[in-house]
N, CA and C atoms as an extended XYZ file, in Angstrom:
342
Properties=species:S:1:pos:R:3:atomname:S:1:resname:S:1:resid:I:1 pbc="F F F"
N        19.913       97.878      102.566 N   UNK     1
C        21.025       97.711      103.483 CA  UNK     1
C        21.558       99.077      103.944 C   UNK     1
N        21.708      100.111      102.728 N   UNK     2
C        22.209      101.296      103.639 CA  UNK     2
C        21.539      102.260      104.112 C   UNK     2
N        19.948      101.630      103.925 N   UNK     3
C        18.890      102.713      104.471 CA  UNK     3
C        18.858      102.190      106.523 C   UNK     3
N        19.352      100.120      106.328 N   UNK     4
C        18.949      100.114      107.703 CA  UNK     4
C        20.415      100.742      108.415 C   UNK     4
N        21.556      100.447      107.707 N   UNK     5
C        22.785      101.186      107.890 CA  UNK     5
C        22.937      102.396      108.724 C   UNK     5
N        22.098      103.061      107.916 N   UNK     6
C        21.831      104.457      108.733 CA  UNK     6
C        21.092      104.312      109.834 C   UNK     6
N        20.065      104.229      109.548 N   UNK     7
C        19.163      104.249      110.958 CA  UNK     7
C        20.019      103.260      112.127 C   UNK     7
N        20.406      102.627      111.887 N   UNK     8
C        21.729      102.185      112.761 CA  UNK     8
C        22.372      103.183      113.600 C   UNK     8
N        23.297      103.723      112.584 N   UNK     9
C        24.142      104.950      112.904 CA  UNK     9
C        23.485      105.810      113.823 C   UNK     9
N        22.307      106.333      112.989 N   UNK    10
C        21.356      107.378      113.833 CA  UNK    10
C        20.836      106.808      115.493 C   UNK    10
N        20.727      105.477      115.561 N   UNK    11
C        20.489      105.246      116.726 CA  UNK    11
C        21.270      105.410      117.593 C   UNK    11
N        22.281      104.555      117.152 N   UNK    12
C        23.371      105.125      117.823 CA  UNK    12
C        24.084      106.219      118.216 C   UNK    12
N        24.053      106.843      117.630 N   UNK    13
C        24.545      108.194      117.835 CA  UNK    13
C        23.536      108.616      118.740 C   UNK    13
N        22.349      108.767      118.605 N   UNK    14
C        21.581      109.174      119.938 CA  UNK    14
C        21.376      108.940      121.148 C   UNK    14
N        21.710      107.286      120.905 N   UNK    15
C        21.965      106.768      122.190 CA  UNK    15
C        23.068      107.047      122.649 C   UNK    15
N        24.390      107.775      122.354 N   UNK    16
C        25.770      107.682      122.611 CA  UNK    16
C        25.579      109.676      123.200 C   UNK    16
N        24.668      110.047      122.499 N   UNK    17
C        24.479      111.665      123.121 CA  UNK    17
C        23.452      111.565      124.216 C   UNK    17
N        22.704      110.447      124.463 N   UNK    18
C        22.059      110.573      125.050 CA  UNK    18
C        22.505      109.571      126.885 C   UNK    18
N        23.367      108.284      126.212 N   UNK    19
C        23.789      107.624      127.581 CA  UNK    19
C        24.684      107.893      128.310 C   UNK    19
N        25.486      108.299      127.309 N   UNK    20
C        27.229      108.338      127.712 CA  UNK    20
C        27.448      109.028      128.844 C   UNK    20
N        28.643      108.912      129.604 N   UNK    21
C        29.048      109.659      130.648 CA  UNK    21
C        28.991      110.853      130.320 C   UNK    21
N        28.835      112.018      131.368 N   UNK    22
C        28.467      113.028      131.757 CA  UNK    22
C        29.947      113.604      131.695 C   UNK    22
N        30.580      114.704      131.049 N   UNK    23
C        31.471      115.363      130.925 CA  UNK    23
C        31.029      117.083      131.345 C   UNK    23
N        32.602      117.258      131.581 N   UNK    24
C        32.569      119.079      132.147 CA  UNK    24
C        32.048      119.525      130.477 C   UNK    24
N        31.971      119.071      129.222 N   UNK    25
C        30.896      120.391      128.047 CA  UNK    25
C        31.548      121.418      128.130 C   UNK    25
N        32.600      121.447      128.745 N   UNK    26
C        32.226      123.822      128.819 CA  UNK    26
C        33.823      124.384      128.532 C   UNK    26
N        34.477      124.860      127.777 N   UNK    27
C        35.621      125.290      126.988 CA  UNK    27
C        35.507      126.200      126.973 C   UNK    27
N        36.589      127.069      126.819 N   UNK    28
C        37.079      128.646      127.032 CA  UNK    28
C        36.815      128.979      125.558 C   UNK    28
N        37.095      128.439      124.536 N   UNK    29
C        36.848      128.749      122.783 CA  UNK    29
C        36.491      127.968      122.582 C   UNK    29
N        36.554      128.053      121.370 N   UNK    30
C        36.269      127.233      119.901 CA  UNK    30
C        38.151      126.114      119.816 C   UNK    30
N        37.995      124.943      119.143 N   UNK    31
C        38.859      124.101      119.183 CA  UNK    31
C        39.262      124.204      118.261 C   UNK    31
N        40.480      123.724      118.082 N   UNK    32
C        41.201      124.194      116.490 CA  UNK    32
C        40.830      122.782      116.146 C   UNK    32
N        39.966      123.269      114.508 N   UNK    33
C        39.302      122.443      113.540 CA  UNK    33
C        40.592      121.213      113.215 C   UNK    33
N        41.761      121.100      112.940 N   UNK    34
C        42.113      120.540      112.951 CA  UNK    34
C        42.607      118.958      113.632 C   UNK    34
N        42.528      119.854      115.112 N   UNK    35
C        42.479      118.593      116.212 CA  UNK    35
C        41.080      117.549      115.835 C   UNK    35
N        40.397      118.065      114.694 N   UNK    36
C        39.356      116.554      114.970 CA  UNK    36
C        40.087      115.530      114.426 C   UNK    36
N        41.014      115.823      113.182 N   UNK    37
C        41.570      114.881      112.560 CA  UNK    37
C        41.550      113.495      113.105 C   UNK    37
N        41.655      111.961      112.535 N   UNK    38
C        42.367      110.895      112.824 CA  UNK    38
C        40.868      110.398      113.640 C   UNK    38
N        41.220      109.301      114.734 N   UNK    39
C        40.078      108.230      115.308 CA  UNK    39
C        39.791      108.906      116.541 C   UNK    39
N        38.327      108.452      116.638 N   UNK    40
C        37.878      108.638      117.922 CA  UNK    40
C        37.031      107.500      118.497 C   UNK    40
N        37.111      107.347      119.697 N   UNK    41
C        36.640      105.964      120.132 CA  UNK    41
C        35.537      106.731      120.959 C   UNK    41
N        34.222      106.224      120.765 N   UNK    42
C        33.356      106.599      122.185 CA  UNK    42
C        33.456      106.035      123.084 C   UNK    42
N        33.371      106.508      124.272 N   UNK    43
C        33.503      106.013      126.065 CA  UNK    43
C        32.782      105.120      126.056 C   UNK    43
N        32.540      104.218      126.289 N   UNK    44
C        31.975      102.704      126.721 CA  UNK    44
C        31.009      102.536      125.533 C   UNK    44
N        30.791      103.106      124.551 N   UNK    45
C        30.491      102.408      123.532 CA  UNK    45
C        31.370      101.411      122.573 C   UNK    45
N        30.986      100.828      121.224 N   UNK    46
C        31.553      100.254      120.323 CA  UNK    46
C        31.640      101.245      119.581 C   UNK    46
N        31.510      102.472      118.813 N   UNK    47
C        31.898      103.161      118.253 CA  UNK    47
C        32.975      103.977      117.692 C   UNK    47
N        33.756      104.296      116.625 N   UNK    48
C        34.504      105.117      116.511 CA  UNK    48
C        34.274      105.249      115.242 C   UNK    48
N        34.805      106.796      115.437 N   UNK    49
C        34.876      107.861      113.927 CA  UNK    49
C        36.251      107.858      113.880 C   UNK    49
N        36.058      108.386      112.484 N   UNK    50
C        37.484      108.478      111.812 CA  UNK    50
C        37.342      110.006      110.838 C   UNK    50
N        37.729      110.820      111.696 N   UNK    51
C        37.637      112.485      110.446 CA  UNK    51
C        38.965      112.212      109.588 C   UNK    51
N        38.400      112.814      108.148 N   UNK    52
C        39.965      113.231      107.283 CA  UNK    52
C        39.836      114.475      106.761 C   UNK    52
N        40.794      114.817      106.574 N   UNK    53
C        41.275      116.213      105.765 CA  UNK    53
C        40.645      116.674      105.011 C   UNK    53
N        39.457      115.937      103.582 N   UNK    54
C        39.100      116.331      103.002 CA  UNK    54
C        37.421      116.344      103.217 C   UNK    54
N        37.004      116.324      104.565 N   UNK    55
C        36.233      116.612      105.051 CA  UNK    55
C        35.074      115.526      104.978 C   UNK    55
N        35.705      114.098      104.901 N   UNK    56
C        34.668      113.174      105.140 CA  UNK    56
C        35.288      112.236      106.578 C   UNK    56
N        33.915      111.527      106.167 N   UNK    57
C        34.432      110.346      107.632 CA  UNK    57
C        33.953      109.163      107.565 C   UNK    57
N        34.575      108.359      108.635 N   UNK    58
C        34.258      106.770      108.279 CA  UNK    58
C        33.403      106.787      110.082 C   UNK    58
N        32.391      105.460      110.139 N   UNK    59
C        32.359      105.469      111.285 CA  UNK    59
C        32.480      104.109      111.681 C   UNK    59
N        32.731      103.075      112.771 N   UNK    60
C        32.123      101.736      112.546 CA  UNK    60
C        32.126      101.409      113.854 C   UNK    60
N        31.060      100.824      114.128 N   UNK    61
C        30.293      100.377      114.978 CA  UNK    61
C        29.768       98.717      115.056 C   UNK    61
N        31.052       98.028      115.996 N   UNK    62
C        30.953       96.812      115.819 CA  UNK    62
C        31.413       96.345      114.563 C   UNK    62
N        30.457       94.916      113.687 N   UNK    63
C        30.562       94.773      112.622 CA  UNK    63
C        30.067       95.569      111.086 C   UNK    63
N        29.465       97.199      111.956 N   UNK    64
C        28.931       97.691      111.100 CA  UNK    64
C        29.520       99.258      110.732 C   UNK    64
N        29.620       99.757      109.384 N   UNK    65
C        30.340      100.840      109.170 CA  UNK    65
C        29.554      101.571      108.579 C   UNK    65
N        30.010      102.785      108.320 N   UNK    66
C        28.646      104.139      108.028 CA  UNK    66
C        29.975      105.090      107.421 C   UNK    66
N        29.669      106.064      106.129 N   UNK    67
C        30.420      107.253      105.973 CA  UNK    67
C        29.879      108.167      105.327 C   UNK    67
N        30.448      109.639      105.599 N   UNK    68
C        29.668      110.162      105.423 CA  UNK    68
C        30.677      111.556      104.540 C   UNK    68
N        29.946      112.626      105.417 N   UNK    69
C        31.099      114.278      105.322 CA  UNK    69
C        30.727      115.236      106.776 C   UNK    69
N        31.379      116.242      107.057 N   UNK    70
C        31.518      116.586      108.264 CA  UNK    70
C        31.721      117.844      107.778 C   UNK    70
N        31.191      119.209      108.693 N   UNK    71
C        32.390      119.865      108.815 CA  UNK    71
C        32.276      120.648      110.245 C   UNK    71
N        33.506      121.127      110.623 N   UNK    72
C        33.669      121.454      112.314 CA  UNK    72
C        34.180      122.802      111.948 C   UNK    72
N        33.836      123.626      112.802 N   UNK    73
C        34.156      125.177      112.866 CA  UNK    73
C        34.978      125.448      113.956 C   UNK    73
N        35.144      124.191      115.417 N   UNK    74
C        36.054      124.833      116.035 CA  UNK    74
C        35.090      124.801      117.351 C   UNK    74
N        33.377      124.903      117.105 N   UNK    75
C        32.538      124.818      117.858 CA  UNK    75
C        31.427      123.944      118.034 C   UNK    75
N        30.793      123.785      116.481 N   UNK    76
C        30.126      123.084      116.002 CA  UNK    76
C        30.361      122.000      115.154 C   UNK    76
N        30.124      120.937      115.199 N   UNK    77
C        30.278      119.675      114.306 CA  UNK    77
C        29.241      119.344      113.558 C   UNK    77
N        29.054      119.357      112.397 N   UNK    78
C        27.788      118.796      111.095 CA  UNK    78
C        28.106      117.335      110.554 C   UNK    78
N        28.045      116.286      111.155 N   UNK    79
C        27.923      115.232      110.955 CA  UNK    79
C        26.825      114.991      109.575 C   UNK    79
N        26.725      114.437      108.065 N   UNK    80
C        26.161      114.104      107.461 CA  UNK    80
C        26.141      112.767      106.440 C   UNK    80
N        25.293      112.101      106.857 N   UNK    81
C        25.564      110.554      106.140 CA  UNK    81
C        25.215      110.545      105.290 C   UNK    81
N        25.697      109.135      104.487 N   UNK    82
C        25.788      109.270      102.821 CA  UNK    82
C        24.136      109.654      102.075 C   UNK    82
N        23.215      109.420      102.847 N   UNK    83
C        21.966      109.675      102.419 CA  UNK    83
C        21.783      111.048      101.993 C   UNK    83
N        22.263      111.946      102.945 N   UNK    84
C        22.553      113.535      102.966 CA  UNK    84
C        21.430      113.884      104.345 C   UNK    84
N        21.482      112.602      105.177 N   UNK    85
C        20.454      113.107      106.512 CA  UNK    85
C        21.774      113.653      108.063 C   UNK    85
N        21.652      114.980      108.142 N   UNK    86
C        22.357      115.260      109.108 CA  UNK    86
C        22.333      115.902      110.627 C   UNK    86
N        23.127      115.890      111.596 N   UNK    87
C        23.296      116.059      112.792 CA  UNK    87
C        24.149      116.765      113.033 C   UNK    87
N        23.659      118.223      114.062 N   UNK    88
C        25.009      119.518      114.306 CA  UNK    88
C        24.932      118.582      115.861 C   UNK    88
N        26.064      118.764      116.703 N   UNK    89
C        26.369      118.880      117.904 CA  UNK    89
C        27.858      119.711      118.475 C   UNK    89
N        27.492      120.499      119.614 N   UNK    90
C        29.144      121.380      119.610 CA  UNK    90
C        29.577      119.959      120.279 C   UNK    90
N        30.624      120.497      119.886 N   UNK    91
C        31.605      119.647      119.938 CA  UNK    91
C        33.047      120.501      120.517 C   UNK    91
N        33.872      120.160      121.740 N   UNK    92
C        35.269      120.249      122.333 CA  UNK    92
C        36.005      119.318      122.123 C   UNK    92
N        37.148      119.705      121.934 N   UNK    93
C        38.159      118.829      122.276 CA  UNK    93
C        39.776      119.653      122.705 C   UNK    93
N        39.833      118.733      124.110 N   UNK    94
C        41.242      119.186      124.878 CA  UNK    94
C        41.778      117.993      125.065 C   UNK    94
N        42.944      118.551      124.623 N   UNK    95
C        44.111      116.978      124.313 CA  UNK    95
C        43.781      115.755      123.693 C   UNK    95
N        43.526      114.856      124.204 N   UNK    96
C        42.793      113.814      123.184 CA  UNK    96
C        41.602      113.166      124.292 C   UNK    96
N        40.880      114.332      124.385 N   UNK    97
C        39.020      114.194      124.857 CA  UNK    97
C        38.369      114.657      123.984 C   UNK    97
N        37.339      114.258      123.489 N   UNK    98
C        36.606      115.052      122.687 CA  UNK    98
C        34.907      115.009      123.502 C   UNK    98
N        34.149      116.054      123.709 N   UNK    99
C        32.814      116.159      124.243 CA  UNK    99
C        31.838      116.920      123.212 C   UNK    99
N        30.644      115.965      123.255 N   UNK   100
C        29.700      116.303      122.198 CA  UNK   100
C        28.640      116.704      123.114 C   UNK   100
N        28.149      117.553      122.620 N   UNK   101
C        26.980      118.093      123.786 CA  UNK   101
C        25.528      118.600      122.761 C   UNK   101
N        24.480      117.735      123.193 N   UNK   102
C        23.281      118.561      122.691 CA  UNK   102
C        22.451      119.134      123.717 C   UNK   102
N        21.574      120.406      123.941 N   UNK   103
C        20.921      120.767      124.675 CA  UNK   103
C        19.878      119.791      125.392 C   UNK   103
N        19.760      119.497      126.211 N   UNK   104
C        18.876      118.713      126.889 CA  UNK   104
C        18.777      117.224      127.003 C   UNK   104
N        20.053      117.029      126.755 N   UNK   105
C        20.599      115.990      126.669 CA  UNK   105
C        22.348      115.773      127.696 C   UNK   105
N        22.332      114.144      127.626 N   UNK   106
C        23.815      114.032      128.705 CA  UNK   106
C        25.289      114.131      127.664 C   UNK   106
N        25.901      114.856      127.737 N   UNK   107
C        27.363      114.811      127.147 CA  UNK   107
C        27.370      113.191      126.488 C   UNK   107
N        28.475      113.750      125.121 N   UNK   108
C        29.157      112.161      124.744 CA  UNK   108
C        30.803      112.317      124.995 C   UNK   108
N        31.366      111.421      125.558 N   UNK   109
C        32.960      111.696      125.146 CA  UNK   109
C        33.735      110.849      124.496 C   UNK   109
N        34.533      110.942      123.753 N   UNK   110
C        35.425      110.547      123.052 CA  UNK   110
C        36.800      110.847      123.561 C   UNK   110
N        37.771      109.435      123.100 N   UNK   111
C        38.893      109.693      123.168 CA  UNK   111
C        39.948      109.212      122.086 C   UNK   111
N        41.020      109.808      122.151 N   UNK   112
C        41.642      109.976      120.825 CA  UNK   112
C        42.411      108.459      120.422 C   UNK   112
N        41.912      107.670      119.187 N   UNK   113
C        42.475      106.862      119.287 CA  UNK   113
C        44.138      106.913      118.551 C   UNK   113
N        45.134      106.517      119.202 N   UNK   114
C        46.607      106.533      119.203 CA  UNK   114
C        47.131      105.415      117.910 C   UNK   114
């Protein structure tokens, strides 16, 4: 169950870096690590993360949930699930947008859930 769990997650997530709307990606710095805190909903997906303080996260997707550990520098995000299989993407966030960007690939965005 939490091997198909993952590969779940992992699909998703690729499909969500790979479909999602097309965002401006491009920030003057690095984001203060803190602003990841709390929920994030993906743009027309079912998805949302949940970062906490002590550097893990929840994710759930539909009827299905995934958690893991993280850590964000401000530029980069290290997404890693409980297996210990992981994913960097930079990552922005201004006000409550958040944009995930991998090279050769279409932007993901997120927005802050309230």
């Amino acid at each position: 169950m939490k091997k198909n769990l993952f590969i779940l997650f992992v699909v998703l997530l690729s499909l969500s870096l790979f479909l999602a709307a097309c965002g401006g990606g491009s920030s003057s710095g690095p984001s203060d690590p803190k602003a990841l805190l709390g929920g994030w909903k993906a743009d027309g997906a079912e998805q949302t993360f949940t970062f906490f303080d002590d550097g893990s996260f929840a994710l759930q997707m539909g009827d299905n949930a995934g958690q893991g550990t993280y850590t964000y520098d401000g530029t980069k995000l290290t997404i890693t699930s409980a297996d210990g299989s992981a994913q960097t993407v930079t990552a922005s966030i201004s006000g409550d947008k958040m944009t995930w960007s991998v090279e050769g690939s279409a932007d993901s965005t997120f927005t802050k859930v309230k």
